[in-house]
N, C-alpha and C positions, 0 to 999 in steps of 0.2 A: 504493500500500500504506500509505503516510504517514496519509492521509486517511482510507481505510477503516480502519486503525488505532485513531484518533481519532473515528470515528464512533461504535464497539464499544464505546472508552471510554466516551465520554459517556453512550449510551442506560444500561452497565452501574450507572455512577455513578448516574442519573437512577433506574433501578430500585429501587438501594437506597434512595437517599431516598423515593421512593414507598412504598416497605414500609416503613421506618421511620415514615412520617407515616400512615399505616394503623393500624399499632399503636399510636399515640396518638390517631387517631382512633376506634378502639372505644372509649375512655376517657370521648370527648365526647358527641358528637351523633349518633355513627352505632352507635351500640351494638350493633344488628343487621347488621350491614352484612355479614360477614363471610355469617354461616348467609344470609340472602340471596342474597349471590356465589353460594355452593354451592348452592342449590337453583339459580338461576336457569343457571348452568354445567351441571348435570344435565339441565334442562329444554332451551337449549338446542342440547346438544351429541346428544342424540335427535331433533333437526329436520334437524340438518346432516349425521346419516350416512342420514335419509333425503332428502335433496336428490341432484338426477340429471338439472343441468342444467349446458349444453354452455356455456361463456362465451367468449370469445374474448381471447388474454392482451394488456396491456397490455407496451410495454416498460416493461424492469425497472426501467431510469435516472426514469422516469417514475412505477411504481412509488414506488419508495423515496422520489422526492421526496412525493409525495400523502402515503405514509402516514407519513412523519416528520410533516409538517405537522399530520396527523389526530392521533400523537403528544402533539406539542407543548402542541396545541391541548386535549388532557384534561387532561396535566397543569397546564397556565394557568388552565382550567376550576374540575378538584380543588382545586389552591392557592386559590383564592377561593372556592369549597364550603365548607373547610376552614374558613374564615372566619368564614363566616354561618352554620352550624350550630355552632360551638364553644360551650360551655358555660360556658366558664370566666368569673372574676368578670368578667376582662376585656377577654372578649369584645366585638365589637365593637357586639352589638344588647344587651348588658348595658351597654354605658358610654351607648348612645346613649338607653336608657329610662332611667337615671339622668338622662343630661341632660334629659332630658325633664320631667321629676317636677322637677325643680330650679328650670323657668322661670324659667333665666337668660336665654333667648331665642337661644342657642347652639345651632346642627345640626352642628357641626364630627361626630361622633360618627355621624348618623343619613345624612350625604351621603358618606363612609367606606359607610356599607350600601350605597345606591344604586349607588356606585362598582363596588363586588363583584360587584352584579347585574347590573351594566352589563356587566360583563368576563364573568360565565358567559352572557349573553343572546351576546356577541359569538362569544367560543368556541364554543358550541351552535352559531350557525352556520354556522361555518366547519369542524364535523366533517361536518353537514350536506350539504353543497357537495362538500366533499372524498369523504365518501362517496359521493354521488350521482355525482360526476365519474367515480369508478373503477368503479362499478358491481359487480357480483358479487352471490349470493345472501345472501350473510355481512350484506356491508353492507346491503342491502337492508332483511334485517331488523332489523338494530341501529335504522336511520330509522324502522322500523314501531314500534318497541318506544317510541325516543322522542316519537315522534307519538302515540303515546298515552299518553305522560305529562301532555304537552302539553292533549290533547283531554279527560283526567279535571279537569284542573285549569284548566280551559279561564275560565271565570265567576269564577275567583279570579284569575284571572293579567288578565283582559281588565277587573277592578277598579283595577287596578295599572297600566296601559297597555301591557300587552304581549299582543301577537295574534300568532297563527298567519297567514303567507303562503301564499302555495298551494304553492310548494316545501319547506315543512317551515320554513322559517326562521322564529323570532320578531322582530318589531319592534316597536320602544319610539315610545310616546309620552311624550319627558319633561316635556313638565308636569303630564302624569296621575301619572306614578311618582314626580316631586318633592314631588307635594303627597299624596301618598297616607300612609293613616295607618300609625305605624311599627308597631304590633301586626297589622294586615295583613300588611304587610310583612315581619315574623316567622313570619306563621303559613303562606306560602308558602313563604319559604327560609330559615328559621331553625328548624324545627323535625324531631325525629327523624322524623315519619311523614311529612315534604311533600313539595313537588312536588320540592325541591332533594333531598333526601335522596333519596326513586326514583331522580332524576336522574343525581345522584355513585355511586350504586352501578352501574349500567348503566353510564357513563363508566369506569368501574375495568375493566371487562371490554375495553371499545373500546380503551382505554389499554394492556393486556398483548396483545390482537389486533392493534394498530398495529404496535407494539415486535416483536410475533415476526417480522412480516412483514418489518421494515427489517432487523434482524438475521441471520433467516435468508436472507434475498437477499445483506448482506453476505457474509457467511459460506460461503455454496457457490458463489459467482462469478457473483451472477445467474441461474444457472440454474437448478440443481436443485434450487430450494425450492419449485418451483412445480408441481403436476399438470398436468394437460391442462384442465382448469377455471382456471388462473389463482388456485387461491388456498393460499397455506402449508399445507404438509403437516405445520405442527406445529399444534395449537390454539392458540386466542386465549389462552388465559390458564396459560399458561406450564408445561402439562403435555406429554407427548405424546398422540398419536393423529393423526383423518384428518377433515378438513372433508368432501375428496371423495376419492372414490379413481379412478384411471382405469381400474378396471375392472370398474364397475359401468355 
């Protein structure tokens, strides 16, 4: 009870801070993000009541551990999102174009970027994985939705040294993405309409779908938070309703 206590805590705390960095997040770079969320939550939470397929459930201990990890892994994601779309003076692809324009010969500023993208390219795959490991209709299409972030922005990203694997994961070539030019490099994940931006708002949604799952398993003893489908019987994003129903 100690631990499941302190579980409750954390995700709780962790929540707040998420919303909190959302609401300074419309401020920056994601100015849309929100009306986004909502259309894309409307759209689809009309896919999931019509889904009507039989899964077979995961234990729960196994569960909870996946999708903390899937969790984890959004908010590490967001946190460095956060980053590279920020706006402000001093932000981090604003200090790094100042450096730049100064030709002092200094990247302290522009391997800080690289850094960031290094850590959302790592994240991405490891929701990836995670998803794919647990399987379900949910996740399923969350991989579809981001493989085709992936595949629009496919010629901008393979500029950069990052490809698609045949399991959805991306991988980096760094001496493509170290020497790649920094205004590139912004207009991928630096800016309100790129790949990163698509990316982080999708992520938001996977991020409140993770979270309902670990909590709600916490919370009703591992059992009862599941249907006959294996998947929360609350939605991802922190309203109520029914992914699946057992009996349809």
């Amino acid at each position: 009870m100690r631990i499941r206590s302190q579980v409750l805590t954390t995700l709780s705390r962790n929540r707040a801070l998420r919303q909190a960095r959302s609401r300074a997040i419309i401020q920056s770079g994601r100015t849309n993000s929100n009306t986004n969320r909502l259309s894309s939550t409307n759209k689809n939470n009309a896919i999931f009541n019509k889904v009507n397929n039989y899964q077979n459930g995961f234990n729960s201990s196994e569960l909870i551990k996946d999708y903390s990890t899937i969790y984890s892994s959004c908010e590490s994601l967001l946190n460095a999102s956060d980053k590279l779309l920020s706006s402000k003076d001093d932000s981090i692809f604003n200090l790094a174009t100042k450096e730049n324009k100064e030709q002092t010969g200094k990247t302290d500023n522009k391997e800080k970027v690289i850094s960031q993208i290094k850590s959302v390219v790592n994240h991405f795959n490891t929701i990836m994985e995670k998803m794919n490991d647990i399987g379900y209709t949910v996740n399923t299409l969350y991989r579809k939705q981001l493989s085709q972030y992936v595949a629009q922005s496919k010629t901008d990203l393979k500029n950069l040294g990052i490809t698609e694997e045949k399991d959805g994961t991306l991988s980096i070539d760094e001496k493509v993405l170290n020497a790649a030019d920094l205004s590139k490099l912004q207009d991928v994940f630096g800016k309100k309409n790129s790949f990163m931006n698509r990316v982080a708002v999708r992520i938001e949604s996977i991020s409140a779908y993770a979270n309902s799952n670990v909590s709600l398993q916490l919370q009703n003893g591992y059992t009862s938070a599941y249907s006959k489908f294996g998947e929360s019987t609350e939605n991802g994003y922190g309203g109520t309703g029914h992914y699946f129903s057992a009996s349809r």
